[in-house]
KEMIVEX-278055 format. One record per atom (N, C-alpha, C): residue in one letter; x, y, z. Coordinates in Angstrom, 2 decimals, m for minus. Atoms other than C-alpha are relative to their C-alpha. Layout:
<pagu: A	px: X	py: Y	pz: Z>
...
END
This chain:
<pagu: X	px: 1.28	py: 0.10	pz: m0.65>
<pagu: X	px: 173.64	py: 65.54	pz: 121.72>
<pagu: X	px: m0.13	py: m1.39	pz: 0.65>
<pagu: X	px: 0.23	py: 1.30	pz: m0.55>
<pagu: X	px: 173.51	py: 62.92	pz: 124.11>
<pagu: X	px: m1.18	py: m0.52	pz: 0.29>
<pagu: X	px: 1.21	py: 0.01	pz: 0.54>
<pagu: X	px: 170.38	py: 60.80	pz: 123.68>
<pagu: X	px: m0.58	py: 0.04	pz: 1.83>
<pagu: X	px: 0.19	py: 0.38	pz: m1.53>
<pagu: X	px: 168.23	py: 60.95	pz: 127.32>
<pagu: X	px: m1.74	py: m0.27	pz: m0.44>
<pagu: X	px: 1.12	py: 0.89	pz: m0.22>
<pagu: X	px: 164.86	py: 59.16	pz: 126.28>
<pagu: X	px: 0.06	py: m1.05	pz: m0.17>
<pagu: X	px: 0.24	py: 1.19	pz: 0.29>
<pagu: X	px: 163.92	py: 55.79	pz: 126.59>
<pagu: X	px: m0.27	py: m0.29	pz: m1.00>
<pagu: X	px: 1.31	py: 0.73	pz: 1.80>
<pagu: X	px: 162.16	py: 53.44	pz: 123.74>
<pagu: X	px: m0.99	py: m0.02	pz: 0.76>
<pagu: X	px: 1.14	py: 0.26	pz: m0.42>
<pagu: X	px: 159.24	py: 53.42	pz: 125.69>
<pagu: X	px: m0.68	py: 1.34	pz: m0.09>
<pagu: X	px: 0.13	py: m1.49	pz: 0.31>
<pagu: X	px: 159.39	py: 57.32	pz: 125.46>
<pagu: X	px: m0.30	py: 0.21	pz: m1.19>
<pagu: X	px: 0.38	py: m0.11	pz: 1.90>
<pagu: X	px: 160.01	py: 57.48	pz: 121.83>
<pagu: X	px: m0.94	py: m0.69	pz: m0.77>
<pagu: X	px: 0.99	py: 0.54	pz: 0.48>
<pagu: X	px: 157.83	py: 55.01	pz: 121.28>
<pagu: X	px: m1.53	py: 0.86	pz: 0.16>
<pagu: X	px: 0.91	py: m0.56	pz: m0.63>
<pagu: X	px: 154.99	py: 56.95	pz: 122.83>
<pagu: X	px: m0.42	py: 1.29	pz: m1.06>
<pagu: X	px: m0.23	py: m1.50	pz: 0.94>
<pagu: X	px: 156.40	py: 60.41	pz: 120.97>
<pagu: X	px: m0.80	py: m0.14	pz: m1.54>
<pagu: X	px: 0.18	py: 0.21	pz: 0.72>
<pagu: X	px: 156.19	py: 58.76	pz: 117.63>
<pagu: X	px: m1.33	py: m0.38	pz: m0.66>
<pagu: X	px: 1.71	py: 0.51	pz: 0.54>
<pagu: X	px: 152.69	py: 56.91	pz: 117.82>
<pagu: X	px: m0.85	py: 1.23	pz: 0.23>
<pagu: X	px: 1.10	py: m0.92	pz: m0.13>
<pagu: X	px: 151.33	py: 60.39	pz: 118.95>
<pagu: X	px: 0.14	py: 0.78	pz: m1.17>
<pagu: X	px: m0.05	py: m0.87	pz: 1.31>
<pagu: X	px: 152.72	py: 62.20	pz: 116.01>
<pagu: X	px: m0.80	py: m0.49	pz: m1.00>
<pagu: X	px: 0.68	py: 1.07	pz: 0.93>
<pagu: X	px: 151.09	py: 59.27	pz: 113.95>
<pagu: X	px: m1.16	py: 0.49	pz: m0.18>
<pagu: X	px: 1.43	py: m0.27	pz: 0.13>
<pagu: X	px: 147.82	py: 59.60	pz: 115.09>
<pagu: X	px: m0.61	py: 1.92	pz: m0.03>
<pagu: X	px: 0.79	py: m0.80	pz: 0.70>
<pagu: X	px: 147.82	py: 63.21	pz: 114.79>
<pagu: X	px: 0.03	py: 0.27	pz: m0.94>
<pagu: X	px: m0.14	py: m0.21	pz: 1.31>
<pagu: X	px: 149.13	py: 63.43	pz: 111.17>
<pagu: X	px: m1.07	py: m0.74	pz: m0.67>
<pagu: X	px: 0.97	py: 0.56	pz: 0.20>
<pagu: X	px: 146.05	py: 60.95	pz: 110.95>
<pagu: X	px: m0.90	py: 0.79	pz: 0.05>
<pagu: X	px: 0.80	py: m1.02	pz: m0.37>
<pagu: X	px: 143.65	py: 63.12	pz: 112.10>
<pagu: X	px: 0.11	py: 1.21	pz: m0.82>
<pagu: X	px: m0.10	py: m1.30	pz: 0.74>
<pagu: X	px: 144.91	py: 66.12	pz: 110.19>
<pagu: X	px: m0.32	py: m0.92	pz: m1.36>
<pagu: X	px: 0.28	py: 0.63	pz: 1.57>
<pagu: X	px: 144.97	py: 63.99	pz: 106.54>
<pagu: X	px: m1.38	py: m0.16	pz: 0.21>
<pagu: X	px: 1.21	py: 0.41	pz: m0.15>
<pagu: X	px: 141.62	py: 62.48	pz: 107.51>
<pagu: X	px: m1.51	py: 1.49	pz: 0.23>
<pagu: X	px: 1.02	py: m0.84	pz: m0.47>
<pagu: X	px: 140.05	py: 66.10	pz: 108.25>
<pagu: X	px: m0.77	py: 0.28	pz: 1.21>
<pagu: X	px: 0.56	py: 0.31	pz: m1.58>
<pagu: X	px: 139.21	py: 65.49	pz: 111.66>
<pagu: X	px: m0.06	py: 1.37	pz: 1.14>
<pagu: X	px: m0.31	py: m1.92	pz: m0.75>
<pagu: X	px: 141.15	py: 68.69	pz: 112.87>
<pagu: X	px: 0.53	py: 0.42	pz: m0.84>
<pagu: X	px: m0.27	py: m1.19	pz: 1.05>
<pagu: X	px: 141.34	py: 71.90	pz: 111.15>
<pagu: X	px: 0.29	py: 1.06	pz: 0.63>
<pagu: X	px: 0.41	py: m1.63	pz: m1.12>
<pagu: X	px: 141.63	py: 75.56	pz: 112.12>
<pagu: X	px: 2.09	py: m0.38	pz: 0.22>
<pagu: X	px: m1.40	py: m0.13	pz: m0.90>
<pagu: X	px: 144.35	py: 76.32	pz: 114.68>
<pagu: X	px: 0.25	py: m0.68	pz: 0.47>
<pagu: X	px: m0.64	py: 1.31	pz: m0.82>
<pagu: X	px: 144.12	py: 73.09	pz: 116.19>
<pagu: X	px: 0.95	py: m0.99	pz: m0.45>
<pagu: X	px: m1.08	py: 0.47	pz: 0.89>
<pagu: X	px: 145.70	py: 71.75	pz: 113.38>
<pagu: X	px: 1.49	py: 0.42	pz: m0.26>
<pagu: X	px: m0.81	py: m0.55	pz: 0.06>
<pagu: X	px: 148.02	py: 73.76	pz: 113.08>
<pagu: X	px: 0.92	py: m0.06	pz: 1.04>
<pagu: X	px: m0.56	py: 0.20	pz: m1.37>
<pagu: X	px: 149.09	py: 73.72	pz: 116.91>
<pagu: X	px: 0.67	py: m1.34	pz: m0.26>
<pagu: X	px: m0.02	py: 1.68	pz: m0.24>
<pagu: X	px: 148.88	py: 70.00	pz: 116.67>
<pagu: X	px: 0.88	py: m0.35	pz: m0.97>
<pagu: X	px: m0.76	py: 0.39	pz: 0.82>
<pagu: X	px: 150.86	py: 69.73	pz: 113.38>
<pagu: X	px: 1.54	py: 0.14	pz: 0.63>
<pagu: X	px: m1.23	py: m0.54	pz: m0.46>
<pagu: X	px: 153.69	py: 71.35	pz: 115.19>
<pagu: X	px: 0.46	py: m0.29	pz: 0.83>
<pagu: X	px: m0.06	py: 1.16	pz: m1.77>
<pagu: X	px: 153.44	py: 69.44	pz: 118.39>
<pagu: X	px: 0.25	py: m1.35	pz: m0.39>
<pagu: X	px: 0.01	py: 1.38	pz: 0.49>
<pagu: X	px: 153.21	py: 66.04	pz: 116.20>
<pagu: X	px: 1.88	py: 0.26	pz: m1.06>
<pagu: X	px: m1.04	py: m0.34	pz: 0.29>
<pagu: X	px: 156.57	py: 67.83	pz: 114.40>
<pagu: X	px: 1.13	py: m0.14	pz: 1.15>
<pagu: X	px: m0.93	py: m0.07	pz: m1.37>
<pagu: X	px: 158.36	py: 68.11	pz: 117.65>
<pagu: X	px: 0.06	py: m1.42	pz: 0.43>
<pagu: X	px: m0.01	py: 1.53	pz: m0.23>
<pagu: X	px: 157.30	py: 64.65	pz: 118.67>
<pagu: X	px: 0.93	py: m0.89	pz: m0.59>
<pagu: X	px: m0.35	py: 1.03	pz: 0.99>
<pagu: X	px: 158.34	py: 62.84	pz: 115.67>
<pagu: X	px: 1.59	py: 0.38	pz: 0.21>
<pagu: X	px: m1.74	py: 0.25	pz: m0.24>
<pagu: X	px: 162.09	py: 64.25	pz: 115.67>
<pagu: X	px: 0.57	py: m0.24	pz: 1.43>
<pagu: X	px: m0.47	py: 0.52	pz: m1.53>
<pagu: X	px: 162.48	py: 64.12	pz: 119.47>
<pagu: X	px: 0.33	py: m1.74	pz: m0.09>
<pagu: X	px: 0.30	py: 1.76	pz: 0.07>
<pagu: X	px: 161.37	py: 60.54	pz: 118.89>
<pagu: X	px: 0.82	py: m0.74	pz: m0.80>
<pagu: X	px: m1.27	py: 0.32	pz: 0.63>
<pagu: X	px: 163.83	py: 59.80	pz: 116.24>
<pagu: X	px: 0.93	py: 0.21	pz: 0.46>
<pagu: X	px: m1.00	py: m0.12	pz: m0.31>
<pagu: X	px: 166.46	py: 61.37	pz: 117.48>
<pagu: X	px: 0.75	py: m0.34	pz: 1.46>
<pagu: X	px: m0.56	py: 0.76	pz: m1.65>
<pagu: X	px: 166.29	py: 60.14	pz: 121.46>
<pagu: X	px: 0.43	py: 0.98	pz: 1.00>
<pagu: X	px: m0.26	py: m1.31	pz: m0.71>
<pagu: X	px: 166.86	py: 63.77	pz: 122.50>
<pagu: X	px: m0.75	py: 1.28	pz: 0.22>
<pagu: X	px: 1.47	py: m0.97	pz: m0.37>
<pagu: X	px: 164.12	py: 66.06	pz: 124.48>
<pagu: X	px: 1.54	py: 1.27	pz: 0.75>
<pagu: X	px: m0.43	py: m1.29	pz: m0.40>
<pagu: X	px: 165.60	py: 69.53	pz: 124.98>
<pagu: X	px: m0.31	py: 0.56	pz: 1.15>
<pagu: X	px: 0.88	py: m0.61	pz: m1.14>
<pagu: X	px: 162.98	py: 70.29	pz: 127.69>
<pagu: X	px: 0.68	py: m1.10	pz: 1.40>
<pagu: X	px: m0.27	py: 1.02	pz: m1.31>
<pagu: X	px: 164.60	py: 67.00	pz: 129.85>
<pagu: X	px: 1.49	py: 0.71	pz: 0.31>
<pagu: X	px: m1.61	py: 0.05	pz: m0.47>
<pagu: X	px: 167.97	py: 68.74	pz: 129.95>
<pagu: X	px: m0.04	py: 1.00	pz: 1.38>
<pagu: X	px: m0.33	py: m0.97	pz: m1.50>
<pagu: X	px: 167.45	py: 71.58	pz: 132.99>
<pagu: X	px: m0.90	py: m0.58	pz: 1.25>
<pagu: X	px: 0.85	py: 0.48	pz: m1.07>
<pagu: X	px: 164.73	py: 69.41	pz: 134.94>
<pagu: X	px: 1.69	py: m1.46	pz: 0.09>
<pagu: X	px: m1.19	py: 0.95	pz: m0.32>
<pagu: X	px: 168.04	py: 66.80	pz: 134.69>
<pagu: X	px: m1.09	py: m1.58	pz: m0.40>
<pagu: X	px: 0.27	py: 1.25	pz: m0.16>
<pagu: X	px: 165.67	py: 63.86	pz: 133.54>
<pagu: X	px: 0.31	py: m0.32	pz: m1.23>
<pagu: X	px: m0.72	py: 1.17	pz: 1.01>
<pagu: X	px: 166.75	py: 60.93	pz: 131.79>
<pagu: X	px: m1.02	py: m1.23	pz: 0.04>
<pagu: X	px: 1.34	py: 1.02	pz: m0.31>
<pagu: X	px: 163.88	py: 58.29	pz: 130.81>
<pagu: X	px: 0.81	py: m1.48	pz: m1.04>
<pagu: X	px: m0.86	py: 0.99	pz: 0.69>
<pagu: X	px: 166.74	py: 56.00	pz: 129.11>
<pagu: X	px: 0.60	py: m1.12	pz: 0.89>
<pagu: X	px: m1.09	py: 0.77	pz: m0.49>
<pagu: X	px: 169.04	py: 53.37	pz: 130.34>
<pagu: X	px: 1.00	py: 0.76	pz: 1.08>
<pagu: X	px: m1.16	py: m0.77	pz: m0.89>
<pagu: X	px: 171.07	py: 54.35	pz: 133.73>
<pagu: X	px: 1.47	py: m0.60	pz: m0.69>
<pagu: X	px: m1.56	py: 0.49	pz: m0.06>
<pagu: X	px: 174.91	py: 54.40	pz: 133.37>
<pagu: X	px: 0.03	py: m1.06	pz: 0.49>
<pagu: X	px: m0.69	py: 0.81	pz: m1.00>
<pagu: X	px: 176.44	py: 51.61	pz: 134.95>
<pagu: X	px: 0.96	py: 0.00	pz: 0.82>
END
């Protein structure tokens, strides 16, 4: 898996997963939104660790470091 996000990306991914796993602990959102959102803040967080968006591979973008 070759990684194709930036740190400015992952950074982004990660603080959103944050604040919604905040929001869900805190009670804020419940229901299906939670639920949506838990799963969207799931996706985030490993994208964001791992430096690799599945959805950037057929649009061809790369938000990382060009080759040289």
């Amino acid at each position: 898996m070759p990684k194709n996000m930036g740190a400015l990306d992952r950074i982004i991914r990660i603080v959103v997963a944050a604040v919604i796993a905040v929001l869900f602990f805190t009670n804020q959102i419940t229901g299906v939104a939670a639920i949506v959102l838990g799963i969207i803040a799931i996706i985030f967080l490993l994208t964001g660790i791992f430096g690799f968006c599945p959805i950037y591979l057929p649009f061809k973008i790369n938000t990382g470091k060009k080759p040289a």
